[in-house]
N, C-alpha and C positions, 0 to 999 in steps of 0.2 A: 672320739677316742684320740689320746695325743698320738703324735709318732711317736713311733720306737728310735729309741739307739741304736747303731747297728752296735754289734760285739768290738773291743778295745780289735783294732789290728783288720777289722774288712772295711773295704772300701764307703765312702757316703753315695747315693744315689745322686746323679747327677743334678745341678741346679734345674728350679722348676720355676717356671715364667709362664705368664697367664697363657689362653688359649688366644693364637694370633700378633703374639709377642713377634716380632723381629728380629731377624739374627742377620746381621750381614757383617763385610769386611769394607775395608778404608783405603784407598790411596791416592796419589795425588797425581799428574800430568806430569811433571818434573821428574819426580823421585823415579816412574816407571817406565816411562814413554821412549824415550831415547827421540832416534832419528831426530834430533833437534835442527839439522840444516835442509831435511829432505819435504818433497812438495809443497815449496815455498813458504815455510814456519819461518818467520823472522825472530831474531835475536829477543831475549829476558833481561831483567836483571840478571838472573841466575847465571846466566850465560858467560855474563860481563863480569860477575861477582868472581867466578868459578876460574876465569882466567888472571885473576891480580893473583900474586906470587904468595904465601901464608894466610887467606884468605879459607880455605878448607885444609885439616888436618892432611889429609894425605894427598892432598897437586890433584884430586880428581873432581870430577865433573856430572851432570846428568844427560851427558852427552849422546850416550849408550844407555845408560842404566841398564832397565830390563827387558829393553827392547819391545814395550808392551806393543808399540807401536803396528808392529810386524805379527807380534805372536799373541794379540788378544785374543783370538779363538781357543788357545790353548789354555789358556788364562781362565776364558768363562766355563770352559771344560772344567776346571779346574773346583770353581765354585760350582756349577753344577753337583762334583760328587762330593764336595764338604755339603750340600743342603742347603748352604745360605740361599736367601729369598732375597736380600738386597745387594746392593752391589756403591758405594759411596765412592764416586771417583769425582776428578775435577777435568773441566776442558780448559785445552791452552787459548789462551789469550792471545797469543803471537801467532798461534798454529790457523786460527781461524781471521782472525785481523792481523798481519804481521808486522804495522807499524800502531798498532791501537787504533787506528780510525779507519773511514772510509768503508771501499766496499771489503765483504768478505771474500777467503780465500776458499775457492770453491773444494778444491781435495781436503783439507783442514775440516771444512763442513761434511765432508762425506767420510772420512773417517770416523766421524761420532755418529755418522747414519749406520755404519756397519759396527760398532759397535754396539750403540741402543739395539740394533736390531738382533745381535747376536745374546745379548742378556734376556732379551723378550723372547726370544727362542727356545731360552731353555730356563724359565720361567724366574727369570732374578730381575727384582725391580728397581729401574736405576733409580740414584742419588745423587744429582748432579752439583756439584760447589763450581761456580764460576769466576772466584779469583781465588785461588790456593796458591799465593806467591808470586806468579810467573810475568809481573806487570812488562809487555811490552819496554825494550830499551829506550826508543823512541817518546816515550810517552816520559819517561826518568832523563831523558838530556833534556823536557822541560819541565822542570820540578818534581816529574812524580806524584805521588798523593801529599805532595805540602802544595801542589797546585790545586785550586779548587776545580779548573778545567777537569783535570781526570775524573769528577764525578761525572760530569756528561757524558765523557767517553769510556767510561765504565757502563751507563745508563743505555749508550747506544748498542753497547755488545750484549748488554742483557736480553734488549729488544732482538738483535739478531738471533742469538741460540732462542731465545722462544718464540721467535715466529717457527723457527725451523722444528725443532723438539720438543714442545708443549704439550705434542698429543702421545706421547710416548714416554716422557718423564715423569714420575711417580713425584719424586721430591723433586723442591730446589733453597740450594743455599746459597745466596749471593757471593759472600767474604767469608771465608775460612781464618778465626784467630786474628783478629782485628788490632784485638790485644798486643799476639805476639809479633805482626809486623809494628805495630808501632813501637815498643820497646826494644826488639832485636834488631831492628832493619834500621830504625831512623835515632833510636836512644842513645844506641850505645854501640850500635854497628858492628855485630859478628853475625848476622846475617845481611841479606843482600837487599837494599842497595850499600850499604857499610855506612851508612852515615851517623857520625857517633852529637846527636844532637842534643842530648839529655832533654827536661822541658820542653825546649823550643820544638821537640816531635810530637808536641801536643795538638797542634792543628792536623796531622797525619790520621791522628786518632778520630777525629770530627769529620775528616772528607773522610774515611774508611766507613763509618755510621753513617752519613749522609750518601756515600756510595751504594751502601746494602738498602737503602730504605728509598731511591730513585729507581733501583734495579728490580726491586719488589714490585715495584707501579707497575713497570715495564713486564715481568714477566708475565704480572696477572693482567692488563692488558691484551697478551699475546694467547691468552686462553692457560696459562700456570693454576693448576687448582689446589696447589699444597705448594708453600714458600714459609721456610725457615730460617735459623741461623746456626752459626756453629761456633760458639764461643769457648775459650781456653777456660776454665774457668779452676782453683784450688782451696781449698781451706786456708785459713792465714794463725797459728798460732805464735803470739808471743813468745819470744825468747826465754823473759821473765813476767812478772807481776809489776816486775818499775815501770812507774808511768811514763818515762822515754821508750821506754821495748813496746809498751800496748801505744801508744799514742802513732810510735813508727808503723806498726801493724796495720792497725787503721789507718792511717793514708795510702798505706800499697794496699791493702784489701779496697778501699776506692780507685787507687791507678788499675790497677789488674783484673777484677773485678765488675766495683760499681757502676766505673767508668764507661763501659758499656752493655751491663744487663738494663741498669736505672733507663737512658734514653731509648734504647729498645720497646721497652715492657710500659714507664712509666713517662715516659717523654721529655724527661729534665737528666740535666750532669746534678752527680751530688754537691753536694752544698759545696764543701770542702774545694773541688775541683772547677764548680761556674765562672766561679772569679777568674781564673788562669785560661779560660777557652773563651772571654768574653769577645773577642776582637776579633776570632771566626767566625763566631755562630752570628748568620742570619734571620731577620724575619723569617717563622716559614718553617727551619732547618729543622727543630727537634719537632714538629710534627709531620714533619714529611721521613724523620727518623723512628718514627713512631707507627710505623705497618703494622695491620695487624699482623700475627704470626700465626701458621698453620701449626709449627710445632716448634720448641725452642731443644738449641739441638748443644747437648754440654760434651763438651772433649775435656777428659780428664786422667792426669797423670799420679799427680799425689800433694800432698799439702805443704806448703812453705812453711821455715818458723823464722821469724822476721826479727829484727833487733835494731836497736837505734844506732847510728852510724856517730864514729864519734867526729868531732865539732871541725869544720873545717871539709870535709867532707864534698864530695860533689853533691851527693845524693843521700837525705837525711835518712836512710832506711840500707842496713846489709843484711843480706841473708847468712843463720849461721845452719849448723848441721845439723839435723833432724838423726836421732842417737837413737840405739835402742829399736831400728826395724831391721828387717838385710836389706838390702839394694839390687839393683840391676846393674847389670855389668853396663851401663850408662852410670850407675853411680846415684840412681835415682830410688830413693826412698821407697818400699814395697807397704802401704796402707792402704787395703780393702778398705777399714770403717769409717775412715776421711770421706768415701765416694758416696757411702749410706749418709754419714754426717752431713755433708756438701745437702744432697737431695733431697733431706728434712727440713734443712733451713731454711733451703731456696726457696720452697712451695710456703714456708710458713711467712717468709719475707713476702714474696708479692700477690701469694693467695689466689685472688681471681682473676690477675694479671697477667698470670703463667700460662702457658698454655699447654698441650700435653709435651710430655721430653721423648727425646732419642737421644741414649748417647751415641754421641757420632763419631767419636775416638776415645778408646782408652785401650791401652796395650805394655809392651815392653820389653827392651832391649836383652837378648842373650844369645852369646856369639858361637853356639857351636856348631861347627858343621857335623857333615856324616863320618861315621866312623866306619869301620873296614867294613861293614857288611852293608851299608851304602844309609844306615838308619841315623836322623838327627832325633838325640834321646834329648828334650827340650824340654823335664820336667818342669825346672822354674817356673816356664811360663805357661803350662798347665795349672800350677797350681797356684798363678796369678790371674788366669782366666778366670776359674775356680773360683774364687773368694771376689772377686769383684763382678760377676754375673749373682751369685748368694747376694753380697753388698745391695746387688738392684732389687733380688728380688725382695729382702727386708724391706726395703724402700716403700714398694710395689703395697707389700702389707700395710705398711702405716697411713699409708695413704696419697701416695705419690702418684702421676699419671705418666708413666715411660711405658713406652710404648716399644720399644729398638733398642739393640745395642751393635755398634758394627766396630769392630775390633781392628784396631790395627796392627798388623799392617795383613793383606793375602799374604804377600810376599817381601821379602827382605828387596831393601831400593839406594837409593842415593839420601841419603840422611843428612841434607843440606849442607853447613859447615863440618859437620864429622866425615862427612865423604860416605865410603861404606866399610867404614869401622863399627857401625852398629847395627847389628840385624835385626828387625822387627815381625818378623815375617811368619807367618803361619806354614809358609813355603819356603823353602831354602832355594837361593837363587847361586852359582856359580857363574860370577862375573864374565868369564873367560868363555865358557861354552854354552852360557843360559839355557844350562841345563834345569829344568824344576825340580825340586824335589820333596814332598810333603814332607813336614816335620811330627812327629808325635804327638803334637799340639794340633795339627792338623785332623788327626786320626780323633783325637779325642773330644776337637768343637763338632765334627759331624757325628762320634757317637749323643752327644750331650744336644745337639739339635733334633735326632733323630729319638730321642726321647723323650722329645715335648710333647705337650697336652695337642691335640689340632682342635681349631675352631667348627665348629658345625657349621654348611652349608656352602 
């Protein structure tokens, strides 16, 4: 018997996701952690980025953030009564090695002991991402990842957190948006390290893939029994139908993209892009970039529409404005059926290649706080929650293997170059008193978790 309609004017029953489906939240080291000077964390980019003078909208920093540092028990409290079961955070880099090498910092280690321990407590299973931005400053006064050294020293931190947490980490993703550092950080520079290198940040892109795929060896090595990825990943429509708009298309759909699902999954750069990363790539490189994957893990915002940039140009591809959906107070396009679209392709593109999905980020920006009676009414992103958990579950139907979605953000944080002009957060954070405060949205992922299917046994 189909389902019913409900009547014009009552509510739809909440999104349904198979039995054992995944519901967790996202954050990153940076954006929450604060105490960045305390028990011996050595300096980021971030760090360095956040002190140059126009460098973030508002002169702020992740300095403080949300203090998760201090107040993660509160925090996993937090997730306990929203229902999530996972919990997707990253460890600092600096906070555990504080010049990227050598031995580790033993408090830095023991913080992510009392954390794991405190999500296993109350039954939420970590997701741990081991570079989310925060590369050692040290390791960036020598080159950074345009050095091929920092895969090593990437490769050794991986071995450390999993000799220490392999038997308590449920997930691991090496590199978080591999993508996004190498076009914001090293392309075009408004993220940190600010280096505006257009092309020439193409070898950045190759050690960030050859970094994830040394780091992989390392963690299963160390006893890791589930090692993924977490790739930015968006639809690419054409501007127009002229062959300059679809031809620019396809090449950013390969820079953004191909560029790193294809070496992941299939072991090669595409066609298009080989020629340009020739003088990086190694004997060896794309198949030691080629781990198997336990699960591939898609972060998703919304879809580009691309256009050919006119002649003279740095960069033969501009983005123009995506018309015709509303936006987030980011300014970002609000499209559910891009994220169905996006997860029909992907599986039809690599088939047997693919391995099951989590989405590992998708969320969105809206800035209200609480109103006189202390309530944040946060329907937007209810009803962007809404349509893009639907989005998966269609997916789910046609044939797709996702298995997780983990939403960002728990909490509103330090939102890189925007400072904290954009709140992401399921919980509303007041910078000044860190104070928490569920948002609406909050009320409404633990009613919509709490009326999932449960798995038998």
């Amino acid at each position: 018997m189909p389902a019913q309609t409900p009547p014009p004017g009552d509510p739809l029953p909440p999104p349904q996701l198979p039995p054992g489906f995944r519901f967790g939240t996202s954050t990153a080291a940076y954006q929450v952690e604060g105490a960045a000077t305390e028990d011996g964390r050595g300096p980021s980019i971030w760090d360095t980025f956040c002190a140059e003078p126009g460098r973030v909208v508002d002169g702020s920093s992740g300095a403080d953030a949300c203090d998760h540092y201090h107040r993660y028990a509160e925090d996993v409290a937090l997730m306990k009564r929203l229902g999530t079961d996972g919990y997707r955070f990253s460890m600092s880099w600096p906070r555990i090695q504080p010049t990227g090498s050598g031995a580790p910092n033993a408090k830095g280690l023991d913080f992510y002991d009392r954390l794991i321990d405190e999500l296993l407590a109350n039954d939420v299973q970590p997701m741990v991402t081991l570079y989310h931005w925060d590369l050692p400053q040290a390791l960036e006064d020598d080159g950074g990842w345009l050095n091929r050294a920092t895969v090593e020293r990437f490769a050794e931190f991986a071995a450390i957190a999993g000799e220490r947490y392999a038997d308590r980490v449920e997930h691991w993703i090496p590199v978080n948006e591999p993508n996004v550092v190498t076009l914001m950080g090293y392309g075009i520079g408004i993220h940190a390290p600010g280096r505006a290198l257009m092309f020439d940040a193409l070898p950045v892109a190759h050690h960030l893939l050859l970094g994830h795929g040394r780091a992989a060896v390392a963690l299963r090595a160390a006893g890791a029994t589930s090692v993924g990825c977490a790739n930015n990943h968006a639809p690419m429509w054409p501007a127009s139908e002229d062959a300059a708009d679809v031809g620019a298309t396809k090449l950013f759909d390969a820079l953004w993209n191909g560029m790193f699902s294809e070496p992941m999954l299939l072991g090669r750069y595409p066609a298009d892009l080989a020629p340009l990363l020739e003088e990086v790539v190694r004997d060896g490189d794309l198949a030691a970039i080629r781990q198997p994957l336990d699960f591939y893990g898609v972060n998703y915002y919304n879809p580009m529409r691309v256009g050919a940039a006119a002649e003279g140009a740095e960069m033969p591809f501009e983005f123009r404005e995506l018309v015709g959906y509303p936006t987030t107070d980011f300014g970002w396009p609000v499209v559910p059926d891009a994220l169905r679209e996006w997860l029909i392709t992907f599986r039809a593109r690599y088939r047997a290649a693919l391995p099951p999905i989590h989405i590992t980020e998708s969320g969105c920006a809206y800035n209200m706080g609480p109103d006189e009676h202390g309530v944040v009414d946060d329907q937007p992103r209810i009803d962007y929650l809404d349509a893009h958990l639907r989005a998966v579950a269609t997916a789910i139907q046609r044939g797709v293997d996702i298995r997780g979605y983990y939403t960002w953000s728990l909490m509103d944080n330090f939102e890189w170059s925007e400072g904290y002009t954009q709140r992401f957060g399921l919980v509303h954070i007041d910078y000044e008193t860190q104070q928490r405060t569920p948002k609406r949205s909050f009320d409404w992922y633990a009613e919509v978790i709490a009326a999932q299917p449960r798995s038998l046994g």
